[in-house]
C-alpha positions in Angstrom: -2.1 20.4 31.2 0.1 19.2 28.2 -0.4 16.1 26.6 3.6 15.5 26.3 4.2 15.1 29.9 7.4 12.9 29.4 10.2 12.4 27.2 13.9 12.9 28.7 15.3 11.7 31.7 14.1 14.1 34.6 10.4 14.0 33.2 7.3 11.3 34.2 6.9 8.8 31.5 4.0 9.5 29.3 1.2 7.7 27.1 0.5 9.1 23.7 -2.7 6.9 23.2 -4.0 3.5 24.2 -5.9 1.4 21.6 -8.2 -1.2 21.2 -9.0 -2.5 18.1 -10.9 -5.3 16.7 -9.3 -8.6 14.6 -10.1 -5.9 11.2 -8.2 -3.2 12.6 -11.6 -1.4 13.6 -12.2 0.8 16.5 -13.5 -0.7 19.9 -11.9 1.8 22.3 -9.6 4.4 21.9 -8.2 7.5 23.5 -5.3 9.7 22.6 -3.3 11.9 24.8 -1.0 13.6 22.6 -1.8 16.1 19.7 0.1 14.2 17.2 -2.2 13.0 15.8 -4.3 16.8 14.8 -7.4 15.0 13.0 -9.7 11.9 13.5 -8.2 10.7 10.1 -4.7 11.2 11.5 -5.9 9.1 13.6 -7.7 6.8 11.7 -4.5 6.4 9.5 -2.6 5.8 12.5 -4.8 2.9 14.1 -4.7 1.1 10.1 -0.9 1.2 9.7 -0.4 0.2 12.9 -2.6 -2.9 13.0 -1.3 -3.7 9.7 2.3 -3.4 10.9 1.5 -5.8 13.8 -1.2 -8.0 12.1 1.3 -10.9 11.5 3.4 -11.1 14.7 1.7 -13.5 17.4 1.6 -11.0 20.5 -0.8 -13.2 22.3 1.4 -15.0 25.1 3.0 -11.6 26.2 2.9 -8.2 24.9 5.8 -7.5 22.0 7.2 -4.1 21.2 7.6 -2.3 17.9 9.1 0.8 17.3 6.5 2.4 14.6 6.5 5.9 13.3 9.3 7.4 15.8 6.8 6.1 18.9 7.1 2.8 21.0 4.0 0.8 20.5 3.5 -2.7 23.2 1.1 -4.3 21.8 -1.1 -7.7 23.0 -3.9 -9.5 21.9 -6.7 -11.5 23.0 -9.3 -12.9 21.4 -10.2 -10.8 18.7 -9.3 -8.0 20.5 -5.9 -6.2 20.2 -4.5 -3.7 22.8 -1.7 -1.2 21.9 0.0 1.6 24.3 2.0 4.4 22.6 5.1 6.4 24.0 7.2 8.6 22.6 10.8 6.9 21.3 12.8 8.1 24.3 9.9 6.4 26.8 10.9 3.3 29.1 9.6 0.4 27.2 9.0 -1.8 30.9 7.3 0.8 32.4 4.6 1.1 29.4 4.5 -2.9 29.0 3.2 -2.4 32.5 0.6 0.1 32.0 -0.4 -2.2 29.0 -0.7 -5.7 31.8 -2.2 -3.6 33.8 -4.9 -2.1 31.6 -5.4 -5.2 30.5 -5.8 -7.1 33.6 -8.0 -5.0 35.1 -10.6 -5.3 32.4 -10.2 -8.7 32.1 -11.2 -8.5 36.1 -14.1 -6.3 35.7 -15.4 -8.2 32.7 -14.7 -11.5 34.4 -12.2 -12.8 31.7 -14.8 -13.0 29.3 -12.7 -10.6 27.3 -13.6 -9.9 23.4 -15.1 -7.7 21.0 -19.0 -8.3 22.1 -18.0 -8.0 25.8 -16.0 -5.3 25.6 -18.5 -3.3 23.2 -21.2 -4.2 25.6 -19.1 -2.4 28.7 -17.2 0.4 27.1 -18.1 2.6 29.8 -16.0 0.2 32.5 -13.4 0.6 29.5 -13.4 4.2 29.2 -12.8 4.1 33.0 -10.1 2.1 33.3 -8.1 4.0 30.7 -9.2 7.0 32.8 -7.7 5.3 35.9 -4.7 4.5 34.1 -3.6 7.4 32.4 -4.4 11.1 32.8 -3.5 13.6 30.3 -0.8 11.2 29.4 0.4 10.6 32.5 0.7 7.4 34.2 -1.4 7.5 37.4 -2.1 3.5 38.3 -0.7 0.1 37.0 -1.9 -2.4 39.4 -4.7 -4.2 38.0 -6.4 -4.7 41.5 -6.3 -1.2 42.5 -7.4 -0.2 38.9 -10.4 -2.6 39.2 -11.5 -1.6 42.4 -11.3 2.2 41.4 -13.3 1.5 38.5 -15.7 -1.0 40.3 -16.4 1.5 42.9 -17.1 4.0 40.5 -19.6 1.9 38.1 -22.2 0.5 40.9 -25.4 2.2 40.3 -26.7 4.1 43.5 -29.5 2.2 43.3 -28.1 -1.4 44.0 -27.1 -2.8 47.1 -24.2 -4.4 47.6 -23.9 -7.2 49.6 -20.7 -8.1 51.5 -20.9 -11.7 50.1 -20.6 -9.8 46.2 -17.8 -7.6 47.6 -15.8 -10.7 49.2 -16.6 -12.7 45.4 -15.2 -10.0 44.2 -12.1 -9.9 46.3 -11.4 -13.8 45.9 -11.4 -13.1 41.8 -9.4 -10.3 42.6 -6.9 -12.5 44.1 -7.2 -15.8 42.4 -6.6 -13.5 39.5 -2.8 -12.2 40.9 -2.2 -15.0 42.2 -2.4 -16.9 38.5 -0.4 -13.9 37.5 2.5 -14.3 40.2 2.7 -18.1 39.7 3.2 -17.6 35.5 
């Protein structure tokens, strides 16, 4: 499958790349979708200008949106950690801004909002799989940060452990607390 699923009206809407960086512009997690970007110092360039371009604007109440290099880039951070999504310049800017709250929301869920660099560094592998849940080959697949969580959740418990339905019903009242902070914002 081609990583340019989307561009023009009759087409899905697509990712070129989610980031996350660090407060120096440094790699935490990333994963790119579109060959744009041919090399890992394409890439590297990339990330810099980017986080350069956005060092100064305060995208930490809601996500903003920059049009850089002929993409659309929403961006948010937290902490020091700061979160970009990539489309192409033709892409739905609410649609991305919702893969972005929804990315973001579910790891903030799976890590318990205890959501920066260490954290995140520390469970990359629950990172990985929520960008996997998210976006497949560039294409948008989930955007609800319950459903995301729960995917991701289900797919991270060790064989080994036992869960217990008082952990899964903890897990379900964060869950909700969690929208229901978000609905009432």
């Amino acid at each position: 499958m081609s990583a340019t699923v989307g561009n023009g009206a009759n087409s899905c809407p697509a990712v070129k790349n989610i980031l996350i960086l660090d407060s120096d512009g440094k790699r935490v997690a990333v994963k790119y979708y579109s060959d744009e970007w041919p090399t890992h110092s394409a890439k590297l360039n990339f990330e810099k200008s980017l986080f350069a371009r956005t060092l100064k604007s305060n995208a930490r109440t809601e996500a903003e949106i920059t049009m850089f290099d002929s993409n659309i880039v929403i961006y948010k951070f937290v902490q020091d950690l700061h979160f970009f999504i990539t489309g192409g310049d033709d892409e739905n800017e609410l649609v991305l801004a919702t893969v972005l709250q929804g990315l973001f929301d579910a790891i903030s869920l799976l890590l318990r909002n205890a959501l920066d660099k260490r954290e995140a560094l520390e469970n990359l592998d629950i990172i990985f799989l929520c960008f996997d849940e998210v976006v497949d080959h560039g294409m948008i697949l989930e955007t609800d940060a319950n459903v995301l969580a729960g995917k991701v959740a289900i797919q991270n418990m060790d064989a080994s452990v036992t869960l217990s339905e008082q952990t899964i019903s903890q897990a379900l009242a964060t869950a909700r607390e969690h929208l229901t902070k978000t609905l009432l914002k």
